[in-house]
C-alpha positions, 0 to 999 in steps of 0.5 A: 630405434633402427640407424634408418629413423635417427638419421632421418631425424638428424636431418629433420633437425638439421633442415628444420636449423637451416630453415627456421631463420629464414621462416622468423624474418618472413614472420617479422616482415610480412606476418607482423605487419598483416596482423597489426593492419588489421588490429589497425582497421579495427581502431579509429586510427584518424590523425585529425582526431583524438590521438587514443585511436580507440576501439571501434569494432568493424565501423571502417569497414562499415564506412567502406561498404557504404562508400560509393566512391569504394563501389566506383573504384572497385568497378573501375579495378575490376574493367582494368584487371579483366581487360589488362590480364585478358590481353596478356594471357593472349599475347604471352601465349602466342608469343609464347608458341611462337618463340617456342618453335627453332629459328634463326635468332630465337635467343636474341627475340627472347631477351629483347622482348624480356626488356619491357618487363625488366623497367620499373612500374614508376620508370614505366608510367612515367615513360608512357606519361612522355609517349601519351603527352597530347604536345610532344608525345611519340604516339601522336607524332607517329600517328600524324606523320603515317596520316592516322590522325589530322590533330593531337589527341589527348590520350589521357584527357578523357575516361574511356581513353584514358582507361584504354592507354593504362590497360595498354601500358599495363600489358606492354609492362607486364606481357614478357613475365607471362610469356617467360612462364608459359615459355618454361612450360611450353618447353617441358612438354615432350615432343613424342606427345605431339607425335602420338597425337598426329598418329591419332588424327587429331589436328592442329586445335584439338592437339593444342587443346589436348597437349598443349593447354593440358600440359601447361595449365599449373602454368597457366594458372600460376600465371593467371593468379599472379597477374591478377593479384598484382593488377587488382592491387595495381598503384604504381602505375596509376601514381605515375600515369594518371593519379586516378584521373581524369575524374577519378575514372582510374581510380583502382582500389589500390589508389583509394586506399592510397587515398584514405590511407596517406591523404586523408590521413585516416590509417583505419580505414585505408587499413579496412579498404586493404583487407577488403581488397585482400579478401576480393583478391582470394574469392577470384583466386579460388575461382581460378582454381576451380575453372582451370581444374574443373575436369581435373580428377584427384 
């Protein structure tokens, strides 16, 4: 054995010592309590009934798929997370583009415009509950004195406003985040592509095409992945704004198994709704993955 392969070893051993403590906490914090919650779906975990919570096989499962209020909520979390991700990839990559080129005060828009990103979720809903308030609200207010409107209007009184003012708190929250990645991204294209492809003729679409969008698609789909999943199981926003109302209209999954979980009392199948969930966020992962990829060659 050369000096080459025990020293390789050594230092295997060595980031293996360094690594390992970190690897057992993850295991006990998120490992642990994903393979219990399933052994939990599993059972008649209900804490009205018999306290044995017997074995009752994919029956909560079962129940979930012939829910229909399971059924309306997933629609309801499927038009809140298109509509929500669909406008911030938007605004954060223009705001990207923009905050990218040089000008004066360049370092002061990028930390004001990081500041909505930097309240929590709850703080968020709350702050909005406040602006969209039909009585005293700011967004009324402002509203009646530029002549927009001649009356108060209840912004989360009906279903297909109230749908609107989340998706519009949600993109408000949550826009910076994807702006700061797409930034990142932006500002590691190197500036001589730019200039072969003026050389080439190519104009300003087919260079943003070809350069730009080809150069921060791990970005984009970083960005896209991770907006998706946090918007599918999206709960404390929708606590806080509206609590899945009015008329359950936005009612999201994560609010349903909130629902089943610690309303209802029945632990399985909010348990069951959670894995459903889980699997229906790693389908859309996956078809991300193949539509940003699509003419990738590996």
């Amino acid at each position: 054995m050369t000096n080459t392969s025990v020293k390789r070893k050594q230092e295997l051993k060595l980031a293996l010592g360094l690594v390992l403590p970190a690897l057992i906490i993850m295991a006990a914090v998120n490992l642990y309590p994903l393979i219990y919650s399933f052994v939990i779906s599993l059972r008649d975990y209900d804490f009205h009934g018999d306290k044995s919570y017997p074995f009752c096989g994919l029956e909560n499962y079962i129940y979930i798929f012939e829910d229909v209020r399971f059924w309306r909520s997933l629609g309801i979390t499927l038009i809140f997370t298109a509509g929500a991700v669909t406008l911030e990839i938007g605004l954060a990559l223009m705001c990207a583009l923009a905050l990218n080129r040089k000008f004066r005060g360049q370092g002061a828009l990028r930390v004001i415009a990081l500041l909505p990103w930097a309240i929590p979720p709850v703080v968020n809903g709350i702050l909005w509950k406040w602006i969209l308030n039909p009585r005293y609200g700011a967004l009324n207010g402002l509203l009646m004195q530029l002549g927009v409107i001649d009356e108060y209007i209840v912004w989360l009184g009906s279903p297909s406003l109230a749908m609107l003012m989340v998706i519009l708190t949600d993109v408000w929250k949550e826009t910076p985040f994807i702006m700061l990645l797409l930034l990142a991204a932006l500002q590691s294209v190197p500036s001589y592509l730019y200039d072969a492809a003026k050389i080439d003729g190519a104009g300003a679409f087919r260079t943003f095409k070809e350069v730009t969008l080809a150069l921060i698609r791990p970005a984009l789909f970083v960005a896209l992945s991770l907006r998706t999943i946090w918007a599918l199981k999206s709960f404390d926003l929708i606590y806080a704004l509206t609590q899945g109302g009015p008329s359950n209209s936005t009612e999201v999954l994560g609010y349903y198994t909130y629902q089943k979980s610690f309303v209802s009392l029945h632990m399985g199948r909010g348990a069951a709704a959670a894995y459903i969930m889980t699997f229906i966020v790693l389908l859309i992962v996956i078809f991300y993955q193949k539509a940003v990829y699509q003419d990738v060659e590996y």
